[in-house]
C-alpha positions in Angstrom: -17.2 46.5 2.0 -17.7 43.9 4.3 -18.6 41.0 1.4 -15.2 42.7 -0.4 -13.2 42.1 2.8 -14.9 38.3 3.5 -13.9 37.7 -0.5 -10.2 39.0 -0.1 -9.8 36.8 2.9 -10.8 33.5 1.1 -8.4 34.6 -2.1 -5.6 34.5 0.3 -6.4 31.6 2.7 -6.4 29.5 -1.1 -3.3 31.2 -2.0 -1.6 30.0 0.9 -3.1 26.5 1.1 -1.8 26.6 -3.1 1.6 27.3 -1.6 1.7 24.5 0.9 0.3 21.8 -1.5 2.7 22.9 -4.1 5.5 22.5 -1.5 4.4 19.0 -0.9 4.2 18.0 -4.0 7.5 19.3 -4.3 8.9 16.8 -1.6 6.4 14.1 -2.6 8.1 14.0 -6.3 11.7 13.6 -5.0 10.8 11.0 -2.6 8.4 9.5 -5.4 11.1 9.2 -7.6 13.8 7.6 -5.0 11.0 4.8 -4.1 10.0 4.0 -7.9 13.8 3.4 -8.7 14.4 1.3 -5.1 11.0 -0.6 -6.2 11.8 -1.3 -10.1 15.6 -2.2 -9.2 14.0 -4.4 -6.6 12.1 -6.5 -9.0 14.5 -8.3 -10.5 16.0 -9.6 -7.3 12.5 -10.7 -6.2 11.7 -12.3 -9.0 14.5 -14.6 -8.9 14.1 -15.0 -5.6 10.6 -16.3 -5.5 11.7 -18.1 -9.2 14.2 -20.3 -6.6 10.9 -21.9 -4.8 9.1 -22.0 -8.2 12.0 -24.0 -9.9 12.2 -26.2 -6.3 8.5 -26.8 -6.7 9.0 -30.8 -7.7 11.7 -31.4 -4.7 10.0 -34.0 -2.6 11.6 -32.4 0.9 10.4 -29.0 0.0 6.7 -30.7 -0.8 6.6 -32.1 3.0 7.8 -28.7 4.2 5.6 -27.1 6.8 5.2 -23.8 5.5 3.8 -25.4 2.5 1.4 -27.2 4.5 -2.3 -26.6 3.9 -4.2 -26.7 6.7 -8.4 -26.4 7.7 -8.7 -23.5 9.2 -12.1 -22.8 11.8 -14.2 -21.2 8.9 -14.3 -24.4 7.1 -15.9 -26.6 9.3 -12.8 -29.0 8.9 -10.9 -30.7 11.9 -8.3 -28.4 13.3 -4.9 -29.3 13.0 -3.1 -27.6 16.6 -4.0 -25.4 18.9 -2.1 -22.4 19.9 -2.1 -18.9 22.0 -3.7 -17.3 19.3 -6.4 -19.7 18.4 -6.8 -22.9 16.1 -5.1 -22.5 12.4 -6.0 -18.7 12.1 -5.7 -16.4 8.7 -2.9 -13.7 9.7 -3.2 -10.2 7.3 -0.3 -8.3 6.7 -1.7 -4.9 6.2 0.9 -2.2 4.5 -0.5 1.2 4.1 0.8 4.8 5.1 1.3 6.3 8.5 0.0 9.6 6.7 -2.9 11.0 4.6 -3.3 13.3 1.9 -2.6 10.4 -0.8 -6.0 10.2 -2.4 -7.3 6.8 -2.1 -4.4 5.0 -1.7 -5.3 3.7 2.3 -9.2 3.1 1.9 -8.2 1.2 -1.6 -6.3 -1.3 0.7 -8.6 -1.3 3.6 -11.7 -2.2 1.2 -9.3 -5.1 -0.2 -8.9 -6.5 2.7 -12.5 -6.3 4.0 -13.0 -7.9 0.4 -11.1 -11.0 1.1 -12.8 -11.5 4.5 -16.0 -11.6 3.1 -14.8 -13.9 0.4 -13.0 -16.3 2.7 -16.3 -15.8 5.1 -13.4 -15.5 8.3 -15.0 -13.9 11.7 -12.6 -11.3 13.9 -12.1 -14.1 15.9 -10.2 -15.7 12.8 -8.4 -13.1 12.4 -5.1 -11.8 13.4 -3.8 -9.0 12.1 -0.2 -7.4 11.4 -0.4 -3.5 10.4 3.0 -2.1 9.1 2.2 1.5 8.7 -0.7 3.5 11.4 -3.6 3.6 8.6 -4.4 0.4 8.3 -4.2 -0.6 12.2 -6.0 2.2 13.5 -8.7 1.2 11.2 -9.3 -2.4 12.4 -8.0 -1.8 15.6 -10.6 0.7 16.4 -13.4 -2.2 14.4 -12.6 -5.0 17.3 -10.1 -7.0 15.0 -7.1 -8.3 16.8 -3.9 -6.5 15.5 -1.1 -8.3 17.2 2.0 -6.3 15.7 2.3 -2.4 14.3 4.8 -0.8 12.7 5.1 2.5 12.2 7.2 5.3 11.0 9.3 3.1 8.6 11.8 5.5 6.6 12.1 5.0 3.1 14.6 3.3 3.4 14.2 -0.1 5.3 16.3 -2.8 5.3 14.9 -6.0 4.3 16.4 -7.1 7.8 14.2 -4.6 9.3 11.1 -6.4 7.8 12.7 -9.8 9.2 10.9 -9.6 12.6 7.0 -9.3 10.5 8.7 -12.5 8.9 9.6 -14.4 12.0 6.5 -14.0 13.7 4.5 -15.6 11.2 6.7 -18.3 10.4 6.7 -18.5 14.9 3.0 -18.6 14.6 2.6 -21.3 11.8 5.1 -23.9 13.1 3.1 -23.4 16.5 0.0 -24.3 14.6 -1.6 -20.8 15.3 -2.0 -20.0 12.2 -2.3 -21.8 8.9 -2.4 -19.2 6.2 -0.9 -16.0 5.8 -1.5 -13.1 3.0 -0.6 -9.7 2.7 -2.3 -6.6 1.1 -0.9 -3.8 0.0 -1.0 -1.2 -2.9 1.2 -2.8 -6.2 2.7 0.4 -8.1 2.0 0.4 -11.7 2.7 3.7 -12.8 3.0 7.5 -11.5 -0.6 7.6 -12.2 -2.0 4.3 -11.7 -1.7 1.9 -8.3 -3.5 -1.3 -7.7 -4.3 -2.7 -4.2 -3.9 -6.2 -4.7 -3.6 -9.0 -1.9 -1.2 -12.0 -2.4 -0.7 -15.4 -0.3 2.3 -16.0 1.4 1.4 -19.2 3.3 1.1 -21.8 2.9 3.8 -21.3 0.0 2.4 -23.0 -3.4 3.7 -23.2 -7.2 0.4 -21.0 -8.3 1.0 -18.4 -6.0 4.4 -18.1 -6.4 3.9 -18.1 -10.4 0.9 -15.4 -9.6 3.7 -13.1 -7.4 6.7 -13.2 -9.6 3.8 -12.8 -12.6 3.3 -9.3 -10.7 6.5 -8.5 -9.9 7.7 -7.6 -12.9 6.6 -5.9 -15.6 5.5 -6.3 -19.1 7.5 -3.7 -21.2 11.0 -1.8 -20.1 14.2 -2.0 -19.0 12.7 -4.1 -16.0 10.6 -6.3 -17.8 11.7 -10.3 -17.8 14.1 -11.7 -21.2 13.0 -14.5 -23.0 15.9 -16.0 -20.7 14.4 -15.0 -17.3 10.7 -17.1 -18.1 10.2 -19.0 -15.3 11.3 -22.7 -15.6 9.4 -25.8 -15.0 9.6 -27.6 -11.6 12.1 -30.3 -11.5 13.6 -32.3 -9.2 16.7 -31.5 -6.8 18.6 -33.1 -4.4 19.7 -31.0 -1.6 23.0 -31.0 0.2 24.0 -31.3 3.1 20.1 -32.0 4.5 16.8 -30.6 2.7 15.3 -29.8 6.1 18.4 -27.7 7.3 18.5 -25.7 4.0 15.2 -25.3 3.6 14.4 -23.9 7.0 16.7 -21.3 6.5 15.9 -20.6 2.3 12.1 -20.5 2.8 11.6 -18.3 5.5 14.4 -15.7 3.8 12.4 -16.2 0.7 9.0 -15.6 2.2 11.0 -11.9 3.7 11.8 -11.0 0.1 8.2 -11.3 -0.7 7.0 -9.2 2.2 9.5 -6.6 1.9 8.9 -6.0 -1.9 5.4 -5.9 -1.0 6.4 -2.7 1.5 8.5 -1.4 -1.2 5.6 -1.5 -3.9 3.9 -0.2 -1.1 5.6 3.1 -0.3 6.8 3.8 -4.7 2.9 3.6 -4.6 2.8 6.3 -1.3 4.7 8.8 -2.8 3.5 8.8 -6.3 -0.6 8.8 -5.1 0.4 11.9 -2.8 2.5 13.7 -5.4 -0.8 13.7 -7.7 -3.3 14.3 -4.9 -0.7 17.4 -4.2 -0.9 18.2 -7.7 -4.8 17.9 -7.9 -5.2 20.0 -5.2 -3.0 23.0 -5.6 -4.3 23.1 -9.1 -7.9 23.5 -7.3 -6.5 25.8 -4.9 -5.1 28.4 -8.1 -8.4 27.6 -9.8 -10.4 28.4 -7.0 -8.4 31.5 -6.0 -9.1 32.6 -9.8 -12.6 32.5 -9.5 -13.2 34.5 -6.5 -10.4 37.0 -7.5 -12.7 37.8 -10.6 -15.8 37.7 -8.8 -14.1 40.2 -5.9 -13.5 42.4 -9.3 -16.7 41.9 -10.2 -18.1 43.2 -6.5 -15.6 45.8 -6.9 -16.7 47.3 -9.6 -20.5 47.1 -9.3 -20.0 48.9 -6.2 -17.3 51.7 -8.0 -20.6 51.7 -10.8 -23.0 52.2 -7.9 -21.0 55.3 -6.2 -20.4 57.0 -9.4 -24.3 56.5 -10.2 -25.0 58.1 -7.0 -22.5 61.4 -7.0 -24.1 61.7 -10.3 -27.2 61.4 -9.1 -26.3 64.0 -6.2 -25.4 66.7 -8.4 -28.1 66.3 -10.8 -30.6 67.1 -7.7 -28.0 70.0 -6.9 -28.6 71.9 -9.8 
């Protein structure tokens, strides 16, 4: 009886966990939808933003720009350029993952990413400062001895690109003060429902490639979002800029440089929803399937024990007699 009761207990602890992951997924499928759309519609808008700097690419002002100035940074060996609060021409890493778990891989995919590219740039902590949007991510390298300067947590779905202004501002601050000389950002590019890719992009110093290699990502190949033979980027050519080059561009490069980082967020939470809709998915299924198995073997118990009762009233009233 008591292996009967201890099976019975597990069917409905199962049961119950199938209930709440089905409820999540639930939730996880309306938001999942809502992010996609926001993401895909998106797209288009960042790809013609970041097409503006490709197109501007041969302006001679915008060439002498600082935020498309390369600089040595300490892990080269190189002279550094300026010296700031933070250090001598740092990397800064914008980090976007989730404030939550229960999506699968999508956090660790990032994190591993970004532990990737600071092998393959060989940077120390010490050239390193971080910016975590999102409490996996910075807890993470927080709690490893990396300098997270900025964390931003419980963003709603729907964030403003102003909102993502202030990420923006301080690393634009940070590079004209010579504290940092190249920025990137990491997060989690949505392909599909099914299929996310955790990719990281440059932001500065702000080239033709990696603008070419951004918008390339941006959009997709096939459907209704996908680029017209119109919408292939342009060669660079030559522009002269009214009233003064400097005064536009410090305003257009810096707004340009948002969009990029807030698309990245909004890849970053389509990508969210959908990984936790199908980890939901996964593991309610696993909860029914599990809850199957011990409801036959409890049947199973159940009946050998009915068998072994019967056997022994029979056997009872065979010695009667």
């Amino acid at each position: 009886m008591a292996n009967l009761k201890s099976i019975k207990t597990k069917i409905i602890s199962y049961r119950k966990t199938g209930t709440v992951t089905h409820a999540m997924e639930a939730v996880s499928a309306v938001k999942m939808r809502k992010s996609q759309e926001r993401a895909l519609r998106g797209r288009a808008y960042a790809a013609a933003a970041l097409s503006i700097l490709q197109r501007l690419a041969g302006t001679p002002a915008l060439k002498s720009h600082a935020l498309l100035e390369v600089r040595s940074g300490p892990s080269t060996g190189s002279t550094p350029l300026a010296t700031g609060a933070l250090g001598v021409n740092k990397t800064c890493i914008v980090i976007i993952t989730s404030d939550k778990g229960l999506a699968g891989s999508l956090n660790s995919a990032v994190i591993r990413k970004v532990e990737e590219e600071i092998r393959t740039r060989a940077l120390k902590k010490d050239d390193i400062v971080m910016i975590a949007v999102g409490r996996r991510g910075g807890d993470y390298f927080q709690s490893r001895g990396y300098d997270v300067r900025m964390k931003h947590e419980n963003l709603g779905d729907g964030v403003s690109e102003a909102e993502i202004r202030v990420v923006t501002d301080k690393i634009v601050e940070w590079h004209h003060a010579g504290e940092i000389g190249t920025a990137i950002v990491a997060y989690q590019n949505f392909l599909s429902t099914f299929e996310q890719e955790a990719g990281v992009r440059q932001l500065v110093p702000i080239t033709p490639a990696m603008i070419a290699e951004m918008v390339k990502h941006i959009r997709p190949a096939k459907g209704k979002y996908a680029p017209t033979q119109e919408e292939k980027p342009q060669q660079p050519a030559v522009y002269t800029i009214e009233p003064d080059p400097d005064e536009v561009l410090d305003m257009l490069l810096p707004r340009l440089l948002n969009v990029a980082i807030f698309h990245a967020f909004l890849e970053a939470k389509a990508s969210e929803h959908s990984a936790r809709m199908v980890a939901m998915k996964n593991a309610t299924d696993k909860a029914k399937e599990m809850a199957g198995d011990l409801t036959r073997t409890f049947n199973k118990v159940r009946q050998a024990a009915i068998t072994r009762e019967v056997s022994e009233i029979t056997s009872g009233i065979e010695a009667m007699k």
